[in-house]
N, C-alpha and C positions, 0 to 999 in steps of 0.2 A: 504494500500500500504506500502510494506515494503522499510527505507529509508537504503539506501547502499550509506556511506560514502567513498572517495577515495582520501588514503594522499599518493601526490607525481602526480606531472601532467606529465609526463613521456610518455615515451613508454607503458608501461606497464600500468600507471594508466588510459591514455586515450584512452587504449584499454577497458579496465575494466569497466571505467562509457559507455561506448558506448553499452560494452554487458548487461549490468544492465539497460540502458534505455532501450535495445530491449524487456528487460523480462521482464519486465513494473515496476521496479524499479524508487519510487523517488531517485535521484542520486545529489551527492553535490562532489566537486572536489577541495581540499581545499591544495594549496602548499605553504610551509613556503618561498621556495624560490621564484625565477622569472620562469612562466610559458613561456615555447618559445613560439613565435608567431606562427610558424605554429600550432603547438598544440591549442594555442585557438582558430584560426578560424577554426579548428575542433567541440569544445565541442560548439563552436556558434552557428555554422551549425546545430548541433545536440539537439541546445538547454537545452546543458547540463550547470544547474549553477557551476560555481566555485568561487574562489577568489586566488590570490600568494601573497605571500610575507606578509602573516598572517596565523594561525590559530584558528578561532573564535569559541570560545568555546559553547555557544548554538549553532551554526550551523555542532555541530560536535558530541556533546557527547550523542546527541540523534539519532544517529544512530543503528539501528537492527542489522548491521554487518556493517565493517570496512575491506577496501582493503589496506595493507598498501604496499608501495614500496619498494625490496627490499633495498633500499638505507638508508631509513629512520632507527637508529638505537631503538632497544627496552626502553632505558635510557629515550628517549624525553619526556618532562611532559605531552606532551596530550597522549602522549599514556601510559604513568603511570596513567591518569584521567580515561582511556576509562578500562583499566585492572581496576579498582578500583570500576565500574561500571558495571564488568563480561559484556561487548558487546565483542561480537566475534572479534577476527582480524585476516583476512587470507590473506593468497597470491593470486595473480594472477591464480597464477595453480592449486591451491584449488577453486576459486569461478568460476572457467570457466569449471570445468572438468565437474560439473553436468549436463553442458550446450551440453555435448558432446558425441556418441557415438562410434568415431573414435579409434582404438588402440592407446596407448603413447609409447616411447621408450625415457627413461628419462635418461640423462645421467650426471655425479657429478663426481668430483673428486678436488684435487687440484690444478694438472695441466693435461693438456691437452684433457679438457673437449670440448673446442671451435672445435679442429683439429679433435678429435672422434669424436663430433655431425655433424661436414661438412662432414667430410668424409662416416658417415654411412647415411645420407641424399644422396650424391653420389651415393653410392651403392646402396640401392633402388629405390632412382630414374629414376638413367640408368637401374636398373632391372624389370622398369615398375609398380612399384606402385603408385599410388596415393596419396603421401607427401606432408606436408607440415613440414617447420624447425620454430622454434620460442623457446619462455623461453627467454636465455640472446640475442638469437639471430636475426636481420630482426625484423618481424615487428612481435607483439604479439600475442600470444596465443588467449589472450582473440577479439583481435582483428579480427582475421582469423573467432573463431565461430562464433562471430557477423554478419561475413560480408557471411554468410551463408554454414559456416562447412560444404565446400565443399570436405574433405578430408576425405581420409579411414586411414592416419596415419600422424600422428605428431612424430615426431623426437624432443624433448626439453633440452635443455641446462638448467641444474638446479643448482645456487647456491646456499651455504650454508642457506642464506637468503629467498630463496624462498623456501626451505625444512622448515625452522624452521615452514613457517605460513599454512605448510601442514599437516593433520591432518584424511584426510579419501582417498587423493591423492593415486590411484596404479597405476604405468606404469606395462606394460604388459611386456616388460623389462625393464629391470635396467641396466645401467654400473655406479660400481666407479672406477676412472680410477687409482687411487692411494691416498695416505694421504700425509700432508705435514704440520706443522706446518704454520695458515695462519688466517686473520682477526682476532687476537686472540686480538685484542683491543674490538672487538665486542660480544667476548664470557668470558668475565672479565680475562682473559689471561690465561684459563684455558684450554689445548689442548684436554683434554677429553668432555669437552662442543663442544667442534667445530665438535670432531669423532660423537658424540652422533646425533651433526645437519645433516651432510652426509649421516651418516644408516639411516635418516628418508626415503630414498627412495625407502628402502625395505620392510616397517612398516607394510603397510600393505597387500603386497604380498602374493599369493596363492600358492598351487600347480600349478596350471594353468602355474604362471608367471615363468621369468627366470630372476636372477641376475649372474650377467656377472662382475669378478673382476679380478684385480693384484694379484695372489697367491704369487708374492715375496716380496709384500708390507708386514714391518713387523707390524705394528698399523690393517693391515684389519684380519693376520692373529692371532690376538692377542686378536682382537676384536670375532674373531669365539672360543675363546674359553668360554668364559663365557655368548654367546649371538647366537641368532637362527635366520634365516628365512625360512618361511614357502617354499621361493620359489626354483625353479630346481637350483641349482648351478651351472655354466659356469666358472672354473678358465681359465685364461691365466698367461703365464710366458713366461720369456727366460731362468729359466734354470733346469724348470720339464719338466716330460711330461703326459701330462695325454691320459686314454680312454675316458674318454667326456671331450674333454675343446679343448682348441688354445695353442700352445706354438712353440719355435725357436726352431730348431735342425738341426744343420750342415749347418746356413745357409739356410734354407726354413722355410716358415712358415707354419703350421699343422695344419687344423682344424680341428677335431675328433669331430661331431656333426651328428645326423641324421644315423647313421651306413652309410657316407656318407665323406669320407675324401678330403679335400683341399688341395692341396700341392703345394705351388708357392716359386722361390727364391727370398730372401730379395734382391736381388740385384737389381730387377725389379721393388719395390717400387717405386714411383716418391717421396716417404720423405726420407731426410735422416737420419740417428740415431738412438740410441737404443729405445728412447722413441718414435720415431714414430716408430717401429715395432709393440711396445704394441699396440701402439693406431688400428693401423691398425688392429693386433689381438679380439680386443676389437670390432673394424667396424666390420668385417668379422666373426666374430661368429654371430650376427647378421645377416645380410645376408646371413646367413648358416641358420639359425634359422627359416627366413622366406622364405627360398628354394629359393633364388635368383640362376640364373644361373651362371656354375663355370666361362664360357667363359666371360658374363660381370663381376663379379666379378675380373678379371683377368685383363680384358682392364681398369675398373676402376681404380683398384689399381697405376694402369699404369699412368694414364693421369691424376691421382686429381693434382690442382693443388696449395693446402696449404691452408696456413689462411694469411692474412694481417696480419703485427705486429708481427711473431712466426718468429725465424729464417729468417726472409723476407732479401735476398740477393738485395741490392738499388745499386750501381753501384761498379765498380771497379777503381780509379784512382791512376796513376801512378803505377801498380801494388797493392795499395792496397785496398782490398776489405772491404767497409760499409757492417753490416749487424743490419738490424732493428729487435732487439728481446724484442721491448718494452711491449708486451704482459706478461712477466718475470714481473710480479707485487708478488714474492714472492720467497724467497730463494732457493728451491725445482728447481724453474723455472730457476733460473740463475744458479746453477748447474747443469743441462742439456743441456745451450746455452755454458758455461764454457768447458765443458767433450768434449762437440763434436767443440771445437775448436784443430786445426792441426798448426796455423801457432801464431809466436808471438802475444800477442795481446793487444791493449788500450781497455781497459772495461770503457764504459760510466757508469756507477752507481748513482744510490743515488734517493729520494725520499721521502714521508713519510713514516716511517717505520712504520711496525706492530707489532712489538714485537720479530724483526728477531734477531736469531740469526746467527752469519758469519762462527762459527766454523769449519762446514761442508766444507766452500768453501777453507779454507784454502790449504790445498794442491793443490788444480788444480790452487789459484793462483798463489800459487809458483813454477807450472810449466808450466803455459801456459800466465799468463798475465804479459806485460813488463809496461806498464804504468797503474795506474789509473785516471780517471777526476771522481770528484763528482760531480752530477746535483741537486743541491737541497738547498731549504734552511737553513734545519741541516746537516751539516753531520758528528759530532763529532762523531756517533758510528763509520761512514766505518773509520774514520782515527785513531781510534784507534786501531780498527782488523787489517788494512790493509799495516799503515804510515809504519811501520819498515820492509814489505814484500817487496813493490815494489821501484825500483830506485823514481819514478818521482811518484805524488799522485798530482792534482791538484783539487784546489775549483773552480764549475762555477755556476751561477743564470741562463745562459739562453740555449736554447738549440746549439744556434747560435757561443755562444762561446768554448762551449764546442766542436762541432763539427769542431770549430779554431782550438782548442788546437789541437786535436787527430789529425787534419790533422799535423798541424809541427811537430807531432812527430814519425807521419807515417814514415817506410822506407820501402822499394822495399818488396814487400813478406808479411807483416804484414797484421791483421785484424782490424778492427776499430770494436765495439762489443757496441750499447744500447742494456744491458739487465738490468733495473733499480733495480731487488727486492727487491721494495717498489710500493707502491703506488705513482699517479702521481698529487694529487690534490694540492701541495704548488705550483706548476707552471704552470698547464697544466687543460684543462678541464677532460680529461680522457686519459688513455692510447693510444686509439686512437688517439687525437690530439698530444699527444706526439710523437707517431711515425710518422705522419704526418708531423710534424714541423722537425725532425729528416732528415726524406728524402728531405724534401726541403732545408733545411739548408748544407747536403751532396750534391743535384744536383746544390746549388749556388757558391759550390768551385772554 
């Protein structure tokens, strides 16, 4: 009996020992941290052993293969023991794929991986397939085939982290939605280690497969020069045009796929901004791909209704409008929440940084943000980028006071803006709890 080790009791890992016990794998589930409680009366149920808040080195290093989570970073000494030892370590979506004969449609990028993967889960959906969503998103991959891969397609959200532990992984498509300098703490701050983890979702693609990208991204198209994939190429843009791909023009968006053209106006989208055009182009070639019909495609586009955390508009008081875009865990991302701001604005900021640089944001905040708050507990980089830009720049530890301040200095017309670009983990459990705590600390004004 092969033993299959699983670090990280998670979503994703206690998807994993569950699919490893079903394949008659001995299974051990070993987290450094604290495992939630729902999660262990899971692995109990399942009679899966574990232990948290250690990891015990004979019940570890003798494992056949190793799942490890993508949270866990490569640095850690047991997995410098386990590499020292050549035991395999993979992802989630590397040890669950063998398990599976379903189509994948794998989608990466920097930002707006989440809002493409909901939305082309959408689109097929309503178009009558047989989906399921998972990777960073809902409930796991590994967990789904388990619970008897009842699907004819998976749609997966793939971080950089769950690419690196992939290795014989092919989605039958691919999107990367864009590059952006990002977790470059996790790639020894080197941005060509991070592009390097990205392409891994096209490594091993065929003819057969289709990779679907940003043609105005200049890292993707830079990367196409000294580097191949085997698979059909799908660029989208806003401002080419291609005979096979997706792009903007005049205000409609184009799909040129199938000898079969789409042609809908942006104005009809239910997102708004240039970045969710891509996204949507990026959905919709996909559903062009697997012949979804134009009239759903069309209502779909229509009715999505977003991602929690992404530009999420939370209420409007005394004319002025909160909006939660705490999902902005990276510079890239706050310069898209930034660009598509209209009205003066207080930008809530700050977090753990990753190696950001602000340079980029400079000019939009010099012309669209009137105050800054920082949320975090460093934030001597924003005030050095930012002290001399804005009138008013304040320090806050909670989310509570932060959302004080922006209010006093809210006036008629103004935006109130969490786009953190950073990480959320010195105050917050994850971005999610941050935006959560954001909206409720907004709806207690």
């Amino acid at each position: 009996m092969k033993r299959l080790v699983v670090l990280g009791g998670g979503e994703s890992g206690v998807g994993t020992a569950i699919l490893g016990k079903k394949k008659g794998y001995d299974v051990f589930v070993s987290d450094f941290g604290k495992i939630k409680n729902n999660y262990k009366e899971v692995l109990i149920l399942n009679k899966i052993k574990f232990e948290d808040e250690q990891h015990t080195e004979e019940l570890i290093l003798n494992a056949d293969i190793v799942m490890k989570s993508p949270g866990i970073p490569d640095k850690v000494a047991i997995i410098q023991k386990l590499r020292e030892k050549n035991v395999p370590i993979v992802s989630e979506i590397e040890f669950t794929v063998q398990f599976t004969n379903a189509k994948t449609i794998g989608i990466t990028g920097s930002n707006g991986k989440t809002t493409t993967t909901m939305l082309t889960y959408h689109l097929l959906k309503q178009g009558g397939l047989n989906i399921a969503i998972g990777g960073n998103i809902g409930k796991s991959f590994a967990w789904q085939v388990a619970d008897g891969d009842k699907f004819d397609y998976y749609v997966l959200e793939l971080s950089s982290f769950q690419l690196d532990g992939c290795f014989t992984y092919k989605p039958d498509i691919a999107i990367l939605t864009n590059l952006s300098p990002d977790h470059l703490d996790r790639y020894n701050y080197d941005y060509n280690e991070y592009i390097a983890a990205k392409f891994r979702i096209t490594q091993n693609q065929t003819e057969d497969d289709f990779f679907i990208y940003d043609a105005d991204d200049l890292e993707i198209e830079k990367w196409f020069k000294t580097n191949k994939t085997k698979a059909k190429l799908v660029p989208f843009s806003l401002t080419k045009q291609f005979e096979f791909g997706a792009y903007e023009n005049e205000n409609n968006i184009n799909i040129n796929i199938n000898n079969d053209p789409f042609v809908m106006p942006t104005s009809q989208l239910s997102l708004e901004g240039k970045h969710n055009v891509k996204n949507a182009l990026a959905a919709t070639s996909v559903a062009q791909l697997l012949k979804i019909r134009k009239k759903t495609i069309r209502e779909s586009l229509t009715d999505f209704q977003g991602v929690e955390h992404r530009l999420e508009k939370v209420l409007k008081i005394q004319n002025v409008q909160y909006i939660n875009d705490s999902k902005a865990t990276n510079v890239n991302a706050a310069y898209f929440a930034l660009d598509s701001m209209t009205t003066p604005t207080i930008w809530i900021v700050g977090g753990v940084d990753k190696g950001n640089d602000y340079d980029e944001l400079m000019e939009l905040v010099h012309k669209n943000v009137k105050a800054i708050i920082c949320l975090g507990i460093d934030n001597k980089k924003i005030i050095d980028a930012f002290g001399d830009i804005v009138d008013e720049l304040i320090e806050t530890t909670s989310m509570n006071e932060a959302v004080r301040q922006a209010y006093k200095l809210g006036e008629k017309g103004d935006t109130v803006l969490l786009s953190p670009a950073c990480a959320s983990f010195d105050l917050f459990e994850n971005y999610e709890d941050r935006g959560r705590q954001f909206k409720e600390a907004v709806r207690n004004l």
